[in-house]
C-alpha positions in Angstrom: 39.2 -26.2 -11.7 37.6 -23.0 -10.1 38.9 -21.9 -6.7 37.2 -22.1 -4.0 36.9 -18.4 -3.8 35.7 -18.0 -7.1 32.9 -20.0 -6.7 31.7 -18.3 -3.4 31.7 -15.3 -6.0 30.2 -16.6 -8.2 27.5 -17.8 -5.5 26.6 -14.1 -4.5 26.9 -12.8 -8.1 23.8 -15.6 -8.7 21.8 -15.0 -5.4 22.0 -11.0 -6.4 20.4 -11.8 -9.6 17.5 -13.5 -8.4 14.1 -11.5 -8.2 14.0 -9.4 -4.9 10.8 -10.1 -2.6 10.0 -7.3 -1.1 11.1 -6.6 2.6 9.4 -5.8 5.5 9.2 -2.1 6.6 8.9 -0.4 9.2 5.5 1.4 10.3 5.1 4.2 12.6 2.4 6.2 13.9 0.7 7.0 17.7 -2.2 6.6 19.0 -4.6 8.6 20.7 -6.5 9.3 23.2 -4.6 7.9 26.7 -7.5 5.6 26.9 -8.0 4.0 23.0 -7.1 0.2 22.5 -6.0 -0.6 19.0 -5.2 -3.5 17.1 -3.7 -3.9 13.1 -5.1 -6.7 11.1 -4.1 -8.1 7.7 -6.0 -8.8 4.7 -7.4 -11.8 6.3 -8.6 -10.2 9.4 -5.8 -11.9 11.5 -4.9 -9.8 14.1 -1.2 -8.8 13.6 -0.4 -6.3 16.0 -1.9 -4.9 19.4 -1.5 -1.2 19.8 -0.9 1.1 22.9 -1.6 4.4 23.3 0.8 6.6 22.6 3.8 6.3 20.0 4.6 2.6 18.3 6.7 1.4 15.4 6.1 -2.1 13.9 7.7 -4.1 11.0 5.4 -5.1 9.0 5.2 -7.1 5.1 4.1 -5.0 2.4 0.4 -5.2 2.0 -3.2 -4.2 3.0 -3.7 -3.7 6.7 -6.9 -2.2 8.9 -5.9 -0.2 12.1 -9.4 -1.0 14.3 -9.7 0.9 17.0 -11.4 -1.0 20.0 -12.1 1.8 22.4 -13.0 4.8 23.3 -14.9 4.6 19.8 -15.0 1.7 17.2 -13.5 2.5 13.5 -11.6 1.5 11.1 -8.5 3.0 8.9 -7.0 1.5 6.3 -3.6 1.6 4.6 -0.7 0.1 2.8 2.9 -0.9 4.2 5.1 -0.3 1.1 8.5 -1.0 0.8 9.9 2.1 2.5 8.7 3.6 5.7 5.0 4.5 6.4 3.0 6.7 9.1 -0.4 6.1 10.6 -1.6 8.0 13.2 -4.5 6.6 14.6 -7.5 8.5 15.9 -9.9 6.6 18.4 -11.4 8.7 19.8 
């Protein structure tokens, strides 16, 4: 009869052999000018994240995402989070 031990082993030697999902990663980037109001949306249109000027770093899932810039100016910029770290630097004005 396996030991206790062995079978905890054996139990991460399985789960590490399972298909990896992809992680969420991180997303940085600023914002400018002093005065623009951002927000990120997903695929969807759901708003995900509400952005400040200046500096930010999120964690987002990989996929397709739209930086929309509210103010001073409206636009739009789109981009990918990956599995690894990503930059946007978002212009509003």
């Amino acid at each position: 009869m396996p030991t206790p031990s062995f079978k905890v082993a054996l139990g991460l030697i399985a789960v590490s052999l399972l298909p990896r999902m992809a992680a969420a990663d991180v997303v940085t980037g600023t914002v400018t000018p002093a005065t623009a109001k951002a927000v990120v949306v997903d695929a969807t249109g759901k708003t995900v994240a509400e952005l400040k000027p200046g500096a930010y770093q999120l964690q987002l899932p990989p996929g397709r995402y739209k930086a929309r810039c509210l103010a001073p100016t409206q636009r739009e910029q789109e981009f990918l989070s990956l599995s690894e770290p990503v930059t946007v630097n978002v212009d509003c004005g």
